[in-house]
C-alpha positions as CSV (number, residue, x, y, z in Angstrom):
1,X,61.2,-35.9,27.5
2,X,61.6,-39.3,27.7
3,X,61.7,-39.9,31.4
4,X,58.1,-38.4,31.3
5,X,55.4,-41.4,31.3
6,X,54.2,-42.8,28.5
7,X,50.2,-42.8,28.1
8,X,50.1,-44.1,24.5
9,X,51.9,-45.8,22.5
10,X,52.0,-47.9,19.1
11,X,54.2,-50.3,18.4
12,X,54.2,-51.2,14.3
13,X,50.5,-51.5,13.6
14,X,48.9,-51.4,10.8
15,X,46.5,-49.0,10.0
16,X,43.6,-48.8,7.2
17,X,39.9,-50.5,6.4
18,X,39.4,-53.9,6.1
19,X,36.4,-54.1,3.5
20,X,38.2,-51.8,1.0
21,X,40.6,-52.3,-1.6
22,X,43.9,-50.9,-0.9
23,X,42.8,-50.4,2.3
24,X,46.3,-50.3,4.2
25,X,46.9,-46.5,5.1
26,X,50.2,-47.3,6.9
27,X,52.0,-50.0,8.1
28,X,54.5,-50.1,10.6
29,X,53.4,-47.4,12.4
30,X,55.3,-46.8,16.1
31,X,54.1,-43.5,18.0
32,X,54.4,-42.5,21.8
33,X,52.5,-39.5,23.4
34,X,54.0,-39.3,27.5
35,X,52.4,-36.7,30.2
36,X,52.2,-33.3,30.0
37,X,53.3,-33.0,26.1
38,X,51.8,-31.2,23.3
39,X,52.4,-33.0,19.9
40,X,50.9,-32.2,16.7
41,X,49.9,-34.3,13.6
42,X,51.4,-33.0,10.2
43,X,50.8,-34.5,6.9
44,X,49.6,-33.6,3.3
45,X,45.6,-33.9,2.6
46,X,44.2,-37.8,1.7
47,X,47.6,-38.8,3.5
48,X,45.3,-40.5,6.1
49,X,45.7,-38.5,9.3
50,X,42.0,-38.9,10.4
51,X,42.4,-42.7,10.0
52,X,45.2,-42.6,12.2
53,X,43.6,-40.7,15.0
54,X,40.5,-42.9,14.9
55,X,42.4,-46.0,15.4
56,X,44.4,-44.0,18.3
57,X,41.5,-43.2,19.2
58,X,39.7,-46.6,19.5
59,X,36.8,-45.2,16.7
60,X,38.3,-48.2,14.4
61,X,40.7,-51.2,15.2
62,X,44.5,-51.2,13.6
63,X,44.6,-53.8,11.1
64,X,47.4,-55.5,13.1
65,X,48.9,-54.8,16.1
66,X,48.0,-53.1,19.3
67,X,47.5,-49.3,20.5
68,X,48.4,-50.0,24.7
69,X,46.8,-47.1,26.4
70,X,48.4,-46.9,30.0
71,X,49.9,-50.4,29.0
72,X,46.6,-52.0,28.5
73,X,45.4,-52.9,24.9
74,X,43.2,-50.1,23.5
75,X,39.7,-52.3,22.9
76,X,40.1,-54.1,26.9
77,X,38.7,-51.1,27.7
78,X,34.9,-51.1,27.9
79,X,33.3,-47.8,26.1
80,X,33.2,-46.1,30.0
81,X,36.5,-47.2,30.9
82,X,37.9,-45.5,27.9
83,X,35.8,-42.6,28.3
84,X,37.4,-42.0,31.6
85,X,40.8,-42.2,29.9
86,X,40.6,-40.2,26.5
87,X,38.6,-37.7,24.9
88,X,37.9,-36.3,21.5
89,X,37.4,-33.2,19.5
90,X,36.5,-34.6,16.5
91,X,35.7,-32.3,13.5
92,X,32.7,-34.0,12.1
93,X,30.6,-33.5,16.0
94,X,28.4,-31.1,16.1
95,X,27.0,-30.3,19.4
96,X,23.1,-29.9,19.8
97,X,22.7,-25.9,19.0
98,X,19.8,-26.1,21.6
99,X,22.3,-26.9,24.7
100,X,23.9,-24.0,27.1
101,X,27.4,-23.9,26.8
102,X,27.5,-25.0,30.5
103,X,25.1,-28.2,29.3
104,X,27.6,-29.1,26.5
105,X,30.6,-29.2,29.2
106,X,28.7,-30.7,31.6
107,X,28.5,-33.4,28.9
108,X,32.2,-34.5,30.1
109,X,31.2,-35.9,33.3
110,X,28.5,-38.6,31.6
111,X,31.5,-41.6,32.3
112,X,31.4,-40.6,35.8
113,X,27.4,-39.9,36.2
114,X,25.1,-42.6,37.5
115,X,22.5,-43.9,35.1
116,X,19.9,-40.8,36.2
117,X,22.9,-38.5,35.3
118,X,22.7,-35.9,38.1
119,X,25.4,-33.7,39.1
120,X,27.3,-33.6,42.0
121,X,29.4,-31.1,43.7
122,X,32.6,-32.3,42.6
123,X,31.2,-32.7,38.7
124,X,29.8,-29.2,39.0
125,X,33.1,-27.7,40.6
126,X,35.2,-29.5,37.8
127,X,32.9,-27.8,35.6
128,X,33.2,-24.5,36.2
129,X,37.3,-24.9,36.8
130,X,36.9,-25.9,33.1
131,X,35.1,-23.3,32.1
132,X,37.6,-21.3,33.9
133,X,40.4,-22.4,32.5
134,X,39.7,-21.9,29.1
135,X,38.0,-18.4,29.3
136,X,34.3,-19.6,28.7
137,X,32.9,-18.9,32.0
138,X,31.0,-15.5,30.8
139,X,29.4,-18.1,28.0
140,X,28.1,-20.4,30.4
141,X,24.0,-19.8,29.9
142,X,24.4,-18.7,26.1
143,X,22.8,-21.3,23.5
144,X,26.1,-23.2,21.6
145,X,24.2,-21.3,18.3
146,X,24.6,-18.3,19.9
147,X,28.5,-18.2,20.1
148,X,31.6,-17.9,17.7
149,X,33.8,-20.8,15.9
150,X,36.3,-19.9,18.1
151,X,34.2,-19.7,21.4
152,X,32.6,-23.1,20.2
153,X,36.3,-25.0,19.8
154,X,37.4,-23.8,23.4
155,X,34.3,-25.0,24.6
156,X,34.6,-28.3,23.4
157,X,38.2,-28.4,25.0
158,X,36.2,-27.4,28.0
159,X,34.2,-30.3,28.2
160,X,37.1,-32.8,27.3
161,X,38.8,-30.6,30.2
162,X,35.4,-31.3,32.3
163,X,36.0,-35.2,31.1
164,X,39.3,-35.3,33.4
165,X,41.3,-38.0,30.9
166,X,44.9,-37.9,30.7
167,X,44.8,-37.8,26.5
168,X,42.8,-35.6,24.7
169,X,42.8,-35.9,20.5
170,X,41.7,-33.3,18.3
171,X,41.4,-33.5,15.0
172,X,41.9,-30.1,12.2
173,X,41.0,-28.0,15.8
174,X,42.3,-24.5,14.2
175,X,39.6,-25.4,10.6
176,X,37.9,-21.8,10.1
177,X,39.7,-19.4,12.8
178,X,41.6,-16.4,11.8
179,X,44.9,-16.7,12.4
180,X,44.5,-14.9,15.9
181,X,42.1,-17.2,16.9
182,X,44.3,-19.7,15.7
183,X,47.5,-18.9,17.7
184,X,45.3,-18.2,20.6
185,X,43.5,-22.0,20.5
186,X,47.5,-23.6,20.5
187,X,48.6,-21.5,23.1
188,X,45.8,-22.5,25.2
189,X,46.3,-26.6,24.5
190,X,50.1,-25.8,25.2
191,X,49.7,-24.5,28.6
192,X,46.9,-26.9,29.3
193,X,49.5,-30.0,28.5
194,X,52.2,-28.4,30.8
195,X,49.7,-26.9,33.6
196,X,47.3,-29.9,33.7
197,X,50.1,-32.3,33.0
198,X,47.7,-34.0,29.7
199,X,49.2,-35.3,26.9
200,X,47.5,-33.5,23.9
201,X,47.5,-35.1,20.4
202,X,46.2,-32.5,17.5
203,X,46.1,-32.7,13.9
204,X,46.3,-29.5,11.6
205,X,47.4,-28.0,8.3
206,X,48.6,-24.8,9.4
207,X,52.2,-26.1,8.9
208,X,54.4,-23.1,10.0
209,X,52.5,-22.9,13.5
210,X,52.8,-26.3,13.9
211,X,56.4,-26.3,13.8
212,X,56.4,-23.0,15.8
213,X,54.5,-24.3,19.1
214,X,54.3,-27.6,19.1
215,X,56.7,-30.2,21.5
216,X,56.4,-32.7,19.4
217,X,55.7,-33.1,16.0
218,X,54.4,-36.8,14.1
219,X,55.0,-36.2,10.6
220,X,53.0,-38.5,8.4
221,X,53.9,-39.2,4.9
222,X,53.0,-42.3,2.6
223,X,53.2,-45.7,4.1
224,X,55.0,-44.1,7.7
225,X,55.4,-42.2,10.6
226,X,58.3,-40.3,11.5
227,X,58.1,-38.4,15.3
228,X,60.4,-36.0,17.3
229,X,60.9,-32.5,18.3
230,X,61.6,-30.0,15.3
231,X,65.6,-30.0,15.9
232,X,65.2,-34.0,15.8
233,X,63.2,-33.7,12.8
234,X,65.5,-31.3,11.0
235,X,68.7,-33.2,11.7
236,X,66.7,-36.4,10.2
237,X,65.9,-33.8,7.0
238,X,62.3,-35.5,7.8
239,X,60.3,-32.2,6.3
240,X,61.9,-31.8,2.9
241,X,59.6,-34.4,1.7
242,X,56.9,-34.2,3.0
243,X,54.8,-32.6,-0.1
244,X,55.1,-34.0,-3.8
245,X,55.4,-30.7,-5.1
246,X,58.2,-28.8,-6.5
247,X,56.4,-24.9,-5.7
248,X,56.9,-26.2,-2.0
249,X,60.1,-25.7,-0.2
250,X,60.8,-26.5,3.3
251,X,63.6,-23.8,4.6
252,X,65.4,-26.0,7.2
253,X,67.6,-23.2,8.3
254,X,64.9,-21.2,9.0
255,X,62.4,-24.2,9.9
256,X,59.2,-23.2,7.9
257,X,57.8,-24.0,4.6
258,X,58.2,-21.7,1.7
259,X,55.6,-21.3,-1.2
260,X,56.8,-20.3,-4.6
């Protein structure tokens, strides 16, 4: 894992809003996401997970510190720059319900596009090896209102896919699928980190399968970060706390969460 190069990393900043009071979310925070790894976002609701991806994402500055994307501070990149180096799935984007599903992944090539915007034959072939790879092809000339949640998130990974960066973030990806749809969403941003060698970031509350297919895990609990793979986690006892509330247990034998 660790020979594997690093894309992102964050070296104790400080994250939070600066014209609030109490506005410091965490401080200290140190996180690394290398090539070709899939690493989920855990933590209880109001913790500040969305806070943290924005500022990883370069949607808000850390209070102090630096995010180094490829080595480079996050905000030396110019808005095209960046969007040639990470893309988003953010919950709170709604695509335009009038697009074709092909229109909404074509989307991912606008950092690339000349000011006009037109197509080439390598955006178009990227495209449809997007659409491809996550299963969409057969939705390519339906309206985005026309399709499922679940068709809708794949989609979106479609165009992030079409937007050829080497990190992708999502944020709550798996909110309103059935737990089929669920499992088959993380299976697909698993093989796409090892297959397409990306280093995927994702943030969820669906706890036990998190800790079932994810690489890594960051584990985000009041104040701090805490990241590794579930055996490095367990050995640390880094789950047993992570809710304030005695009706839930973590099971580290058995690495899930119980609910009494």
């Amino acid at each position: 894992m660790k020979s594997r190069k690093v894309i992102l990393h964050a070296d104790n900043i400080t994250i939070g809003y600066s014209d609030k009071r109490g506005n410091i979310v965490a401080e200290g925070v140190k996180l690394t996401l290398r090539k070709g790894t899939f690493t989920t976002l855990i933590g209880a609701n109001g913790i500040g997970k969305s806070t943290l991806l924005r500022t990883l994402s370069g949607l808000q500055e850390p209070l102090s510190g630096d995010v180094l994307l490829k080595g480079q501070p996050l905000f030396n990149y110019s808005p095209n720059q960046l969007a040639q180096e990470l893309s988003l799935v953010l919950t709170e984007t709604l695509p335009n319900g009038n697009l074709t599903v092909y229109e909404l992944v074509a989307l991912g090539r606008q950092p690339y596009t000349n000011w006009i915007g037109s197509l080439n034959e390598y955006d178009n072939a990227l495209i449809k090896k997007s659409l491809r790879l996550t299963d969409t092809t057969h939705l390519s000339h339906k309206k985005i209102n026309e399709i499922s949640d679940g068709q809708l998130q794949n989609v979106l990974i479609a165009r992030t896919l079409a937007q050829d960066t080497s990190l992708i973030i999502l944020d709550e990806p798996t909110t309103h699928l059935d737990l089929p749809h669920k499992i088959a969403l993380l299976r697909l941003l698993k093989n796409l980190a090892k297959k397409q060698d990306k280093s995927i970031l994702y943030s969820t509350h669906d706890l036990d399968l998190a800790l079932q297919m994810s690489e890594e895990i960051v584990v985000m609990k009041k104040g701090h970060l805490e990241q590794g793979s579930l055996v490095e986690l367990n050995e640390r006892d880094s789950l047993s706390d992570l809710f304030d509330d005695e009706n839930i247990f973590y099971d580290k034998q058995n690495s899930r969460f119980i609910y009494r």
